[in-house]
NULOFI-319315 format. One record per atom (N, C-alpha, C): residue in one letter; x, y, z; residue number from 1; atom name. Coordinates in pm, whole numbers. Layout:
BEGIN
NODE  residuo       x       y       z  num  atomo
NODE        A       X       Y       Z  NUM     CA
...
//
This chain:
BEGIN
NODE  residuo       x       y       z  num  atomo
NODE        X   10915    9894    9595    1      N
NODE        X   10801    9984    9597    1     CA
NODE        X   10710    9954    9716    1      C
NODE        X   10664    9826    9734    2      N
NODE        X   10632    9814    9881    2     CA
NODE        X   10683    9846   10007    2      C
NODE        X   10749    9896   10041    3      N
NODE        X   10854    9928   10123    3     CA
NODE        X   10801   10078   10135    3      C
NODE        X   10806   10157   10012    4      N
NODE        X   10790   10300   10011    4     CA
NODE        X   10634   10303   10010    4      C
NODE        X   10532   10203    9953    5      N
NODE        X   10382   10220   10029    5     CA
NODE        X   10382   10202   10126    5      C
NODE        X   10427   10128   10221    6      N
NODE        X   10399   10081   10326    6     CA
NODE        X   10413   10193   10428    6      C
NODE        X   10537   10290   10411    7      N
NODE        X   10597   10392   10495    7     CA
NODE        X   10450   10483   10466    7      C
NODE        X   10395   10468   10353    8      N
NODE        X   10304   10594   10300    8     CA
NODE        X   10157   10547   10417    8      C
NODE        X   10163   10415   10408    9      N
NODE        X    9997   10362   10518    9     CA
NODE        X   10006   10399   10657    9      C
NODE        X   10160   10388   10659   10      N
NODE        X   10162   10411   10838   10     CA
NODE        X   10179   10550   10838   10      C
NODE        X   10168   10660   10762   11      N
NODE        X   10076   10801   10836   11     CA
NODE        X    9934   10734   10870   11      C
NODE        X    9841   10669   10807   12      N
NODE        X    9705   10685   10816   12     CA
NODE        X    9668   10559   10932   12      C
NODE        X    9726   10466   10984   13      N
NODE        X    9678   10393   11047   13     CA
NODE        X    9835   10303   11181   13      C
NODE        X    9774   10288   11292   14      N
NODE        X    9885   10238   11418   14     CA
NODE        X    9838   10091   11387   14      C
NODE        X    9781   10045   11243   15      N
NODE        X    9811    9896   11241   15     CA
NODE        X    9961    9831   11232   15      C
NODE        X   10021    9727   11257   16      N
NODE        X   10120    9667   11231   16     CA
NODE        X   10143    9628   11082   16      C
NODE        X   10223    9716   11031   17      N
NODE        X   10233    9704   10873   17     CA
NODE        X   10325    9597   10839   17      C
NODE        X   10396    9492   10931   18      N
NODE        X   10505    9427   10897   18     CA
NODE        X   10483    9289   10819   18      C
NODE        X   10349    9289   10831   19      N
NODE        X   10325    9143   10779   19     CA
NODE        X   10255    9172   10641   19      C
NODE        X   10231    9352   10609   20      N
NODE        X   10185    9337   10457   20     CA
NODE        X   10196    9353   10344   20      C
NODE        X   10135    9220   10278   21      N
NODE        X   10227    9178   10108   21     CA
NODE        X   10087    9261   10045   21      C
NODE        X   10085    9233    9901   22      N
NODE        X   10029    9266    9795   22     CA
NODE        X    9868    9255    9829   22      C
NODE        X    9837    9169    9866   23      N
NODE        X    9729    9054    9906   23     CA
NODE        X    9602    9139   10002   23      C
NODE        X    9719    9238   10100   24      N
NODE        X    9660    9269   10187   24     CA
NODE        X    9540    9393   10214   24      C
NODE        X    9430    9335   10247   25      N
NODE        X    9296    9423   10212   25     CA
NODE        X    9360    9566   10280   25      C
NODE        X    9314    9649   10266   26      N
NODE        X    9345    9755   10357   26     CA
NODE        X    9221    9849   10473   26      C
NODE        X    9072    9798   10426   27      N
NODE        X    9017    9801   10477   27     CA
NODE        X    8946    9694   10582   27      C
NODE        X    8948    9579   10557   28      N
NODE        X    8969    9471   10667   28     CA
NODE        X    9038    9425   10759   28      C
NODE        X    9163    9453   10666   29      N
NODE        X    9326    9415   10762   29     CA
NODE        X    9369    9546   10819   29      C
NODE        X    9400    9634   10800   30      N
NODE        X    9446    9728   10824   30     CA
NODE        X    9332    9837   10880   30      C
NODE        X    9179    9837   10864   31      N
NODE        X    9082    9915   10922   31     CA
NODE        X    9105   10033   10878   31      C
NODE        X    9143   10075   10747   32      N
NODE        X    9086   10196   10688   32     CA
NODE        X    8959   10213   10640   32      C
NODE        X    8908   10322   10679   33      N
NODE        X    8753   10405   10596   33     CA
NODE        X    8761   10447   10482   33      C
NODE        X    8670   10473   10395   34      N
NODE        X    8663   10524   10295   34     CA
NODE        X    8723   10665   10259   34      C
NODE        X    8714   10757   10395   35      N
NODE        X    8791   10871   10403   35     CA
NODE        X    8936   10844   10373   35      C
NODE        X    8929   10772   10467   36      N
NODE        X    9097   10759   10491   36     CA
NODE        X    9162   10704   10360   36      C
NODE        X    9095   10678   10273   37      N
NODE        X    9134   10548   10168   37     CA
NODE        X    9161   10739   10035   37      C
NODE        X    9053   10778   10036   38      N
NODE        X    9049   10879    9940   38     CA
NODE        X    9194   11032   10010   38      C
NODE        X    9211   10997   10151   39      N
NODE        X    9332   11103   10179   39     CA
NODE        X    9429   11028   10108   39      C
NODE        X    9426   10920   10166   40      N
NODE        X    9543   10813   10089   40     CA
NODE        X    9575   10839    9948   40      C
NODE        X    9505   10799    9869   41      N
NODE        X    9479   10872    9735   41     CA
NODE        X    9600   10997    9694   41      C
NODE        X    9536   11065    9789   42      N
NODE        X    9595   11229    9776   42     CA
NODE        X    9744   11222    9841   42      C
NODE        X    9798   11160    9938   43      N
NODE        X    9931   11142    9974   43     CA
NODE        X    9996   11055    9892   43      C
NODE        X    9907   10942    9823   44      N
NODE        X    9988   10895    9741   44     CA
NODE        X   10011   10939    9591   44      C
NODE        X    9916   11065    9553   45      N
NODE        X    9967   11169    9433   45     CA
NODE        X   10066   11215    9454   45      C
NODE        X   10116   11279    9544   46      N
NODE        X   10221   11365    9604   46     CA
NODE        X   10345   11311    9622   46      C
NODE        X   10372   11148    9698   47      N
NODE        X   10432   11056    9696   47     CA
NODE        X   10503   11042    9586   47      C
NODE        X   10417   10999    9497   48      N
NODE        X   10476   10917    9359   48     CA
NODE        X   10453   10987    9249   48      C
NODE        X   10393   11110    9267   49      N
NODE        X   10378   11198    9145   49     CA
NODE        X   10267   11138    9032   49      C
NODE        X   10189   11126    9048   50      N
NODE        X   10097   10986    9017   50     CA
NODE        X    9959   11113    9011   50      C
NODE        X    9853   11067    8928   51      N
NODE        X    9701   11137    8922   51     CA
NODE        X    9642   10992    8972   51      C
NODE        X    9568   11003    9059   52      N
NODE        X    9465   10908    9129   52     CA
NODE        X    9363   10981    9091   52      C
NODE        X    9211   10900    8996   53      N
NODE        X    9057   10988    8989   53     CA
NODE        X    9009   10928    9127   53      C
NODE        X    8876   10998    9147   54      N
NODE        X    8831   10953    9300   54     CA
NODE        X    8737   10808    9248   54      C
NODE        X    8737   10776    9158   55      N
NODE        X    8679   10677    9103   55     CA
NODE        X    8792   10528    9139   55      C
NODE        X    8897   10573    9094   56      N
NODE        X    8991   10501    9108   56     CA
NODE        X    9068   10446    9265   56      C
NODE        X    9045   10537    9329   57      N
NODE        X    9041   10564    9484   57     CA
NODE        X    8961   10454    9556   57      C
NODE        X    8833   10489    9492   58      N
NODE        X    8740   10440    9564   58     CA
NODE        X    8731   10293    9529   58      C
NODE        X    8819   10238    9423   59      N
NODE        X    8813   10108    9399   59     CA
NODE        X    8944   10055    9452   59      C
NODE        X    9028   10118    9555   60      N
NODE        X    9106   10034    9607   60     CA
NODE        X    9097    9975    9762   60      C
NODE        X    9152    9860    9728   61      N
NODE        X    9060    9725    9816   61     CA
NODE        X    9214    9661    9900   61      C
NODE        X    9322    9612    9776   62      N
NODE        X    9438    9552    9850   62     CA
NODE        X    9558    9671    9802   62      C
NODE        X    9657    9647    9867   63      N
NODE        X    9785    9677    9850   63     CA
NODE        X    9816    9671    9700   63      C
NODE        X    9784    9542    9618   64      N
NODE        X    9825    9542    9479   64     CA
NODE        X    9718    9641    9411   64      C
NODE        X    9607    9693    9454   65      N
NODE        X    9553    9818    9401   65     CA
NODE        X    9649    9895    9381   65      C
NODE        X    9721    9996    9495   66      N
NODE        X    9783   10110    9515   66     CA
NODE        X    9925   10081    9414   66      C
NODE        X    9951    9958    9462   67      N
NODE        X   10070    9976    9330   67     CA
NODE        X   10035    9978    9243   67      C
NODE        X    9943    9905    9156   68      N
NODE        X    9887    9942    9049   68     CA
NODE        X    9887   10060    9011   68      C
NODE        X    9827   10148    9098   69      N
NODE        X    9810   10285    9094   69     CA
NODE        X    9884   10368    9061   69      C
NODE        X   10039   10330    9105   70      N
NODE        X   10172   10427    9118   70     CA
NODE        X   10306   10373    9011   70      C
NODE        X   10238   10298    9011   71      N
NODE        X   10326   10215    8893   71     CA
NODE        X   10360   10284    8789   71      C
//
């Protein structure tokens, strides 16, 4: 499943995704905005067939958020 988030981050950002595990902030490490975090959201409904609230969105911080999310 990391593998298939990871493909999903690199639409939103030209960071180097190769080094990231579970752990990894996505707004520190990777320099996503809050925008970008809530499109995310929405590509990753579509992705995984998944309901993200914007509440829920807005509380994701690492990588093990989003799986959480899609799980």
């Amino acid at each position: 499943m990391l593998e298939k988030i990871k493909t999903v981050l690199s639409d939103f950002t030209d960071a180097d995704l190769s080094g990231v595990t579970e752990q990894t902030d996505i707004q520190y490490e990777l320099g996503f905005d809050s925008l970008q975090i809530m499109n995310l959201a929405v590509e990753l409904e579509q992705e995984f067939d998944v309901n993200i609230s914007d509440e829920d969105a807005a509380a994701i911080v690492t990588v093990a958020d989003i799986v959480r999310l899609v799980a």
